[in-house]
DRENTORKOL-3810 file (N, C-alpha, C; in nm, 4 decimals):
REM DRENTORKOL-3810
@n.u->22.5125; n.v->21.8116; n.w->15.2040; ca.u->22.4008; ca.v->21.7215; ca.w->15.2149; c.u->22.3432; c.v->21.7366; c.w->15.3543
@n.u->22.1948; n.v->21.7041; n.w->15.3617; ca.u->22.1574; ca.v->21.7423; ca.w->15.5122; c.u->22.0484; c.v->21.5958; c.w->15.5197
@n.u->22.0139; n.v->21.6269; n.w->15.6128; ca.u->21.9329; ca.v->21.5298; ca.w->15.7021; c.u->21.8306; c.v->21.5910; c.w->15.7770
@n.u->21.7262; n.v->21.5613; n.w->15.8370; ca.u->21.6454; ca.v->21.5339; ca.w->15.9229; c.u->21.6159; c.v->21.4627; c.w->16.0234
@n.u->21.6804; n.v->21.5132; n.w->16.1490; ca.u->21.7357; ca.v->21.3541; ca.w->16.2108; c.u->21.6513; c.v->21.4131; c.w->16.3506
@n.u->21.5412; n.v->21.3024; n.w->16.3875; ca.u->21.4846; ca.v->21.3545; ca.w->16.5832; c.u->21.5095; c.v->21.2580; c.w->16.6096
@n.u->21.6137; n.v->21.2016; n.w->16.6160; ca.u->21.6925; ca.v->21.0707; ca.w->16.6908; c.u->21.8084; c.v->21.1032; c.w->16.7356
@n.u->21.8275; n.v->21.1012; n.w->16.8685; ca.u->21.9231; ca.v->21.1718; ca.w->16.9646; c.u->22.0383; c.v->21.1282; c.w->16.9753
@n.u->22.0146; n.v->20.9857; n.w->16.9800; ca.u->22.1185; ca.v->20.8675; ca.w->16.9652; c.u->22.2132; c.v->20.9017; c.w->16.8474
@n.u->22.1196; n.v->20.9497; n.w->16.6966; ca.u->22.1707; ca.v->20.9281; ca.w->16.5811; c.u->22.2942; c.v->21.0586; c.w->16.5956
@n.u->22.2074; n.v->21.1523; n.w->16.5710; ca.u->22.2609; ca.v->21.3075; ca.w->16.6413; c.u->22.4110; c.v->21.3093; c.w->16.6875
@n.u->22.4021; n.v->21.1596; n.w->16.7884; ca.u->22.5292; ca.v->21.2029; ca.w->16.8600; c.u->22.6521; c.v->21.1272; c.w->16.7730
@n.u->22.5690; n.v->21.0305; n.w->16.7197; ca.u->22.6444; ca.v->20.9428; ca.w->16.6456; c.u->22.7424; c.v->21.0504; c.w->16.4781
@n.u->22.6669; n.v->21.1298; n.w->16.4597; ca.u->22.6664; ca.v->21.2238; ca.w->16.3313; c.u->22.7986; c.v->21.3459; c.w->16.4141
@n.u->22.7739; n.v->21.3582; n.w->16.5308; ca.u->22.8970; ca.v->21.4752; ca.w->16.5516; c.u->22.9788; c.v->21.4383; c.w->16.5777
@n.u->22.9821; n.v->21.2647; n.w->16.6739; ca.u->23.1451; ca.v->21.2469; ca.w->16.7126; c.u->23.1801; c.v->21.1888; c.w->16.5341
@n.u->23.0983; n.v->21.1515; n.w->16.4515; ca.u->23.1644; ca.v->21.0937; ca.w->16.3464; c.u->23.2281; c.v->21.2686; c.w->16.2730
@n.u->23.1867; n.v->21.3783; n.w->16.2759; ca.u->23.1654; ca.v->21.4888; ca.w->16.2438; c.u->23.3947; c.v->21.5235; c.w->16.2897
@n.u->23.3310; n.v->21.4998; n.w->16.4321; ca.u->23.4617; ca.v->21.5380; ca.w->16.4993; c.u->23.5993; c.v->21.4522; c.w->16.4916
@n.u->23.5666; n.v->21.3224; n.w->16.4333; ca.u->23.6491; ca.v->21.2481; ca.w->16.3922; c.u->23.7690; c.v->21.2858; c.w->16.2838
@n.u->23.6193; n.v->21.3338; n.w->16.1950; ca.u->23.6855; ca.v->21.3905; ca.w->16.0836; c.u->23.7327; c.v->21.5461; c.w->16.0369
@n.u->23.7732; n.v->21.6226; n.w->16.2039; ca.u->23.7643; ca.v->21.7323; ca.w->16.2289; c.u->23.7038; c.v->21.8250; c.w->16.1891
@n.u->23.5738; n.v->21.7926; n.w->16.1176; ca.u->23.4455; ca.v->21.8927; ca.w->16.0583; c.u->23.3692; c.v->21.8546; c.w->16.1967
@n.u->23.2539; n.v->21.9338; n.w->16.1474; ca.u->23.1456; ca.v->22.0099; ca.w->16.2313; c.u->22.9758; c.v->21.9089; c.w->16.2135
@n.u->22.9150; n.v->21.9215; n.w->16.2827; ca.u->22.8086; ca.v->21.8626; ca.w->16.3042; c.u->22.7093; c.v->22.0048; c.w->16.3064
@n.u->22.6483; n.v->22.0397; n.w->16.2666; ca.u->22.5649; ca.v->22.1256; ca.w->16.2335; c.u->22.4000; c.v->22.0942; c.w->16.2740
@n.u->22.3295; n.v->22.1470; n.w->16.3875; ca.u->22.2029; ca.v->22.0998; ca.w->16.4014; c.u->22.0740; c.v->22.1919; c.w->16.4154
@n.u->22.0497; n.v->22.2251; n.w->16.2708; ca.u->21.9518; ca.v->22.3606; ca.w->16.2639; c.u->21.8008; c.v->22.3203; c.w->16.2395
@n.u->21.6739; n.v->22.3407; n.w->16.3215; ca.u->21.5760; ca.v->22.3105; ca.w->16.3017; c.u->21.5030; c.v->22.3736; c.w->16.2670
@n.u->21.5899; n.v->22.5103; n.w->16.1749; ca.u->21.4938; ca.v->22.6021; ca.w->16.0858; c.u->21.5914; c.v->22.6731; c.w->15.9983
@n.u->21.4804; n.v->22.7687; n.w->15.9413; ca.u->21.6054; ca.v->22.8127; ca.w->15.8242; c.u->21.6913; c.v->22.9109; c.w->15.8972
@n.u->21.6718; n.v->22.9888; n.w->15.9589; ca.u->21.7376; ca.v->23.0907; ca.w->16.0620; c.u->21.8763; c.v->23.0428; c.w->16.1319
@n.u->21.8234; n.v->22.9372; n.w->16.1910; ca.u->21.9260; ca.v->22.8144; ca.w->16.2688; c.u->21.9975; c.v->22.8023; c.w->16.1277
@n.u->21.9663; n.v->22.7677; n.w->16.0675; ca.u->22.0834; ca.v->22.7377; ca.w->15.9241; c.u->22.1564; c.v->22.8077; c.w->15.8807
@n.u->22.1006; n.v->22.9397; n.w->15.8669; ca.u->22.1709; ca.v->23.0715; ca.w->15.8000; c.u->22.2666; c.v->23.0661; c.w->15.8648
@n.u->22.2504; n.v->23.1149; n.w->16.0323; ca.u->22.3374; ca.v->23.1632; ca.w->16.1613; c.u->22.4555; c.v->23.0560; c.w->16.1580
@n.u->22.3965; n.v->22.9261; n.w->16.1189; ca.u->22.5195; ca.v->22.8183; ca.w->16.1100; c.u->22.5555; c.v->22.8450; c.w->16.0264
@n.u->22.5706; n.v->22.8644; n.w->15.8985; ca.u->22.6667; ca.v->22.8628; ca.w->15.7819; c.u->22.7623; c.v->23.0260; c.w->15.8088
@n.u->22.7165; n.v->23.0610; n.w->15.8719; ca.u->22.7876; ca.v->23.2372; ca.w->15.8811; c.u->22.8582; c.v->23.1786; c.w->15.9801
@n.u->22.8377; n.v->23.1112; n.w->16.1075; ca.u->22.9785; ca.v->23.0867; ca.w->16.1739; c.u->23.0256; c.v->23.0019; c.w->16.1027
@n.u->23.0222; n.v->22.8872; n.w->16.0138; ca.u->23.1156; ca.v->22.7555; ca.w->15.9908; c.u->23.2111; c.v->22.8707; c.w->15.8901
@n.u->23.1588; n.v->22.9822; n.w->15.8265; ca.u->23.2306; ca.v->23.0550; ca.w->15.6971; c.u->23.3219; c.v->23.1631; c.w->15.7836
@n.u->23.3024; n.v->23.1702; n.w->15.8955; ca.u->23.4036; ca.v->23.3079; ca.w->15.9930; c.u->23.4525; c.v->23.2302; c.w->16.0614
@n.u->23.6189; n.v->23.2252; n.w->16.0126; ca.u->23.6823; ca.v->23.1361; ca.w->16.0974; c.u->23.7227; c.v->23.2463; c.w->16.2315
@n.u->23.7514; n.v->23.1408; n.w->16.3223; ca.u->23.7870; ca.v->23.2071; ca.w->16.4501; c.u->23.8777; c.v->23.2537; c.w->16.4933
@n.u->23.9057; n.v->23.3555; n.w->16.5627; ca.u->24.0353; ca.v->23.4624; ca.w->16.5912; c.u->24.0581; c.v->23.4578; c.w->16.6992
@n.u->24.1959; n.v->23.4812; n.w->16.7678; ca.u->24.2402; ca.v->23.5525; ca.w->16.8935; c.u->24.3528; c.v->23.6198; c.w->16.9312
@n.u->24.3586; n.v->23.7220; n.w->17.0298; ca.u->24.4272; ca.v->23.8081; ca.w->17.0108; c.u->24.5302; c.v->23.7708; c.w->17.1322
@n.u->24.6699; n.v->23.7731; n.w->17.1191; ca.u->24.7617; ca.v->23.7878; ca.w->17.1985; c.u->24.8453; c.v->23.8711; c.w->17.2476
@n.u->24.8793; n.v->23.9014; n.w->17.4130; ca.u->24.9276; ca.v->24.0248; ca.w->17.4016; c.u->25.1275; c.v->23.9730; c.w->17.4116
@n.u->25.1986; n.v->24.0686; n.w->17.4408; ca.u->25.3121; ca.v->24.0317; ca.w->17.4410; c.u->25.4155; c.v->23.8871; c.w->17.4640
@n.u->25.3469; n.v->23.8605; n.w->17.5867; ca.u->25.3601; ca.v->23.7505; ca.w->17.6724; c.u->25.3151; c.v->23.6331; c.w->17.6058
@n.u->25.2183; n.v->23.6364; n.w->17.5205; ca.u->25.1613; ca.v->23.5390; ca.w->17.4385; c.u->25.0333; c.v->23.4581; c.w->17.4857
@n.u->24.9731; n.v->23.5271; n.w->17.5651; ca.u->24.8867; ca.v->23.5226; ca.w->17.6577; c.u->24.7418; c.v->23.5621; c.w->17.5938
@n.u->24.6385; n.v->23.5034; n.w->17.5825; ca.u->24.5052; ca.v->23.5512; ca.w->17.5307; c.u->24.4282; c.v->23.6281; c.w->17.5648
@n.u->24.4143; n.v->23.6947; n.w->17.5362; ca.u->24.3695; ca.v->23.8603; ca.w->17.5539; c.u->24.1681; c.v->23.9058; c.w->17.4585
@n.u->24.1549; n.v->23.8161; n.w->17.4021; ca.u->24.0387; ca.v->23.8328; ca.w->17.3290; c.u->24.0587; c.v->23.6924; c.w->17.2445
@n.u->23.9298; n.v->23.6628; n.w->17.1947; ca.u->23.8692; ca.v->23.6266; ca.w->17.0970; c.u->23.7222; c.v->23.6499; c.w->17.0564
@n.u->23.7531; n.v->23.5923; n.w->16.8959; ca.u->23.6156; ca.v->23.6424; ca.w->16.8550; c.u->23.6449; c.v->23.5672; c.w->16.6757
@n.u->23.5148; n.v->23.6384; n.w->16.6204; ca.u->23.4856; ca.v->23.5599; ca.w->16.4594; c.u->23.6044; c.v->23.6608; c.w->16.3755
@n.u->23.6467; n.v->23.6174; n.w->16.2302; ca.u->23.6221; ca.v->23.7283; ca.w->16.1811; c.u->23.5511; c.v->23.7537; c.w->16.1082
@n.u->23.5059; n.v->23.9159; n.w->16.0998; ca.u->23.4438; ca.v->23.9563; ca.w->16.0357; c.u->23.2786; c.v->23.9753; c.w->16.1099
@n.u->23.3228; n.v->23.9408; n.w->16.2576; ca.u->23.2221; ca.v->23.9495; ca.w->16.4109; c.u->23.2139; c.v->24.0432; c.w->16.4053
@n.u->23.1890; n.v->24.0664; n.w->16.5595; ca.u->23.1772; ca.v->24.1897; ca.w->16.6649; c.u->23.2788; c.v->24.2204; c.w->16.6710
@n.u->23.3221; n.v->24.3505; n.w->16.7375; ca.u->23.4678; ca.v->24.3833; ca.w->16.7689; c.u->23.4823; c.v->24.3051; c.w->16.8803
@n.u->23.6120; n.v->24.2658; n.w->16.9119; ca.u->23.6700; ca.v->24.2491; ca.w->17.0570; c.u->23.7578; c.v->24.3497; c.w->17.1067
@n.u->23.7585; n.v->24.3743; n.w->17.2651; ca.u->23.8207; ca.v->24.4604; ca.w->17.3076; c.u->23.9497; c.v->24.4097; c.w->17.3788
@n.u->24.0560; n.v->24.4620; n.w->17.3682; ca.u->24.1960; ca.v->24.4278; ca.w->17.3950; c.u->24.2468; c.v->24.5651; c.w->17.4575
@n.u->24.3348; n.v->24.5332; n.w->17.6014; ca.u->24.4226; ca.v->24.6088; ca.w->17.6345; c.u->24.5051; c.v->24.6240; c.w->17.5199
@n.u->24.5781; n.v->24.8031; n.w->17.5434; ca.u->24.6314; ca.v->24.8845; ca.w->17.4913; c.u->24.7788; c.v->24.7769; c.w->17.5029
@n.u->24.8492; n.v->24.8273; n.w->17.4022; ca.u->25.0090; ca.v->24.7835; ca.w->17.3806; c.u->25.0034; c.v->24.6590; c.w->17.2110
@n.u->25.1037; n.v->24.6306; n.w->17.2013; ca.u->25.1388; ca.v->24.5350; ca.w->17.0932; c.u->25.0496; c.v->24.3915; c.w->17.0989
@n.u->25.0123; n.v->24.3771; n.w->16.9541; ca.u->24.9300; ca.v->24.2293; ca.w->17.0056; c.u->25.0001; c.v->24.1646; c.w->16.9009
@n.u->24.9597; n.v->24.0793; n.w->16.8649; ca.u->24.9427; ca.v->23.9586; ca.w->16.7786; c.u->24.7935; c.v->23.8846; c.w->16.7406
@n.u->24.7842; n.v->23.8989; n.w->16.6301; ca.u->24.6676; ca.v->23.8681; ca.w->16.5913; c.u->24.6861; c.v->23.7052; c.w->16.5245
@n.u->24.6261; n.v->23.6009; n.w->16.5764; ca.u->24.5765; ca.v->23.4394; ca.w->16.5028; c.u->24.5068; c.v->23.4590; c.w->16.4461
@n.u->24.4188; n.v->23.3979; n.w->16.2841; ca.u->24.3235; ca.v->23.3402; ca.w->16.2333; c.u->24.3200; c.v->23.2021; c.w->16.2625
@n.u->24.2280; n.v->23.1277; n.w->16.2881; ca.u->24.2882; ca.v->22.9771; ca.w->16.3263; c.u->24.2498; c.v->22.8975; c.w->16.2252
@n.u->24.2812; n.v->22.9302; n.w->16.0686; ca.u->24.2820; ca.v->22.8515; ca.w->15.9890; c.u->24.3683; c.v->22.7050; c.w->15.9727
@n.u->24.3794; n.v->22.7003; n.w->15.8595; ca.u->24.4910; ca.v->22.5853; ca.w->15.8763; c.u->24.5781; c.v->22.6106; c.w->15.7429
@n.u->24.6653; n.v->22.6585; n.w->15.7361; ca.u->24.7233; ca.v->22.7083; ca.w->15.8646; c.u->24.7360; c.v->22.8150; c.w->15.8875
@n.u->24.7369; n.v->22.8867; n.w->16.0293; ca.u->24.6714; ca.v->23.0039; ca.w->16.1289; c.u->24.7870; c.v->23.0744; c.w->16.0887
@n.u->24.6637; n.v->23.1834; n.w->16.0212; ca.u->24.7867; ca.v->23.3330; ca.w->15.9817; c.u->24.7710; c.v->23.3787; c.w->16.0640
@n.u->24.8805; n.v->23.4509; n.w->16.0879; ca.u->24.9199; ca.v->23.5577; ca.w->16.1814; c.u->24.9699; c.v->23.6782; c.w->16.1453
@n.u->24.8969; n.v->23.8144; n.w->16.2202; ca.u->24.9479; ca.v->23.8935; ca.w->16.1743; c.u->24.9748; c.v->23.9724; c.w->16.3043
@n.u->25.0925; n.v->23.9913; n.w->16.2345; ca.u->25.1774; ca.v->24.1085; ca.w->16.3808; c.u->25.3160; c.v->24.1903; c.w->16.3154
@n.u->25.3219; n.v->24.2937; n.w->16.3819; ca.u->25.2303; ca.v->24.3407; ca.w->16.5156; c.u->25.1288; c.v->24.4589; c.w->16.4786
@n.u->25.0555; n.v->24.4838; n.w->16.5897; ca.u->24.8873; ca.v->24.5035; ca.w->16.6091; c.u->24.9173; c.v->24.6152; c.w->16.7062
@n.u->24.9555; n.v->24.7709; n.w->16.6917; ca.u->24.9783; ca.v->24.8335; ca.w->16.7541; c.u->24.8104; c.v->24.8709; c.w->16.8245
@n.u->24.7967; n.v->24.8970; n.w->16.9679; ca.u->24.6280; ca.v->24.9061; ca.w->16.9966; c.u->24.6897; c.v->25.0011; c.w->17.0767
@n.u->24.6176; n.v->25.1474; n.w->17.1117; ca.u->24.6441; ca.v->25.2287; ca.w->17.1601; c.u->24.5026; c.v->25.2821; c.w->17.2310
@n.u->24.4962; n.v->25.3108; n.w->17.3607; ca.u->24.4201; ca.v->25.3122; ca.w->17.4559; c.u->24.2847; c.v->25.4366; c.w->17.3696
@n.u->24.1562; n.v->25.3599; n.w->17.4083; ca.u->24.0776; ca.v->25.4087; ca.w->17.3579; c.u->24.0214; c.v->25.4552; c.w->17.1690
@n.u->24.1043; n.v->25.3555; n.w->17.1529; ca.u->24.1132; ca.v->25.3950; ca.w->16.9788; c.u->24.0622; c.v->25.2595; c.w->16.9420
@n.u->24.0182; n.v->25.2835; n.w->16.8235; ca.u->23.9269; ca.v->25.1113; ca.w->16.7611; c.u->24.0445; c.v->25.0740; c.w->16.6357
@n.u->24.1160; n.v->24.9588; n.w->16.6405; ca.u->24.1758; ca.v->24.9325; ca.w->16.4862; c.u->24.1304; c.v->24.8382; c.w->16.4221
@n.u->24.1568; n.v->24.8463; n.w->16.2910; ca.u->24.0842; ca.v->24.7285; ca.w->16.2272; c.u->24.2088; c.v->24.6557; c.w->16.1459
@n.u->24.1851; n.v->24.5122; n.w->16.1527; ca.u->24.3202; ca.v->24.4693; ca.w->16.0665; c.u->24.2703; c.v->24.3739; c.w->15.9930
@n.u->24.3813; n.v->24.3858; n.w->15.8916; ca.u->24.3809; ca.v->24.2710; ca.w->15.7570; c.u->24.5073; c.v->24.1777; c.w->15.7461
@n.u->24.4826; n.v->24.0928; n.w->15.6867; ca.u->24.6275; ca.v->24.0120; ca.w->15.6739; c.u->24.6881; c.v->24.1077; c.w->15.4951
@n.u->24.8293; n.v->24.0434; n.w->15.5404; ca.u->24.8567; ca.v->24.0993; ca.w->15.3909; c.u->24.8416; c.v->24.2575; c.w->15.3664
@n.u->24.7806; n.v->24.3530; n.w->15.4690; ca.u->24.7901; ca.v->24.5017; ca.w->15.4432; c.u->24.6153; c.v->24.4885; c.w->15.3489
@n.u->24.5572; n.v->24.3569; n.w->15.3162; ca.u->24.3896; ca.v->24.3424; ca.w->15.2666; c.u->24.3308; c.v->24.4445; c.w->15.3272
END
């Protein structure tokens, strides 16, 4: 369901209620703005860890690539709940692509 809202007050009132309910507040004032929103709310968000467990990249999936130092990673989806897939062999100068499940 959507709205039409140029009330700023209301706006703010609509995302903390948004964030309450750990969904999203969405505020597109065209169709473009809309599209671009529904393609991020549908690519959940990723990040990459390297040994240490330390964050090393993020990004969408199904984004841009992100670039990660070479060695073993660990890959998050931050669904709920956040698959993980490891390990993520990355070898200097080479592009990999990964799936959960071997997908």
């Amino acid at each position: 369901m959507g709205f039409a809202l140029d009330d700023g007050a209301l706006k703010a009132t609509f995302r903390d209620r948004a964030g309450i309910g750990q969904s999203h507040y969405i505020d597109a004032g065209n169709a473009e703005e809309l599209r671009r929103a529904v393609v991020d709310a549908v690519q959940p968000p990723l990040r990459v860890l390297d040994r240490a467990g330390k964050v090393v990249a993020e990004g969408l999936v199904g984004g841009d690539p992100v670039s990660v130092p070479a060695g073993t990673e660990r890959v998050e989806v931050l669904t709920d709940p956040i698959r993980v897939i490891e390990p993520v062999a990355v070898q200097t100068g080479t592009e990999e692509r990964v799936a959960p499940d071997g997908a």
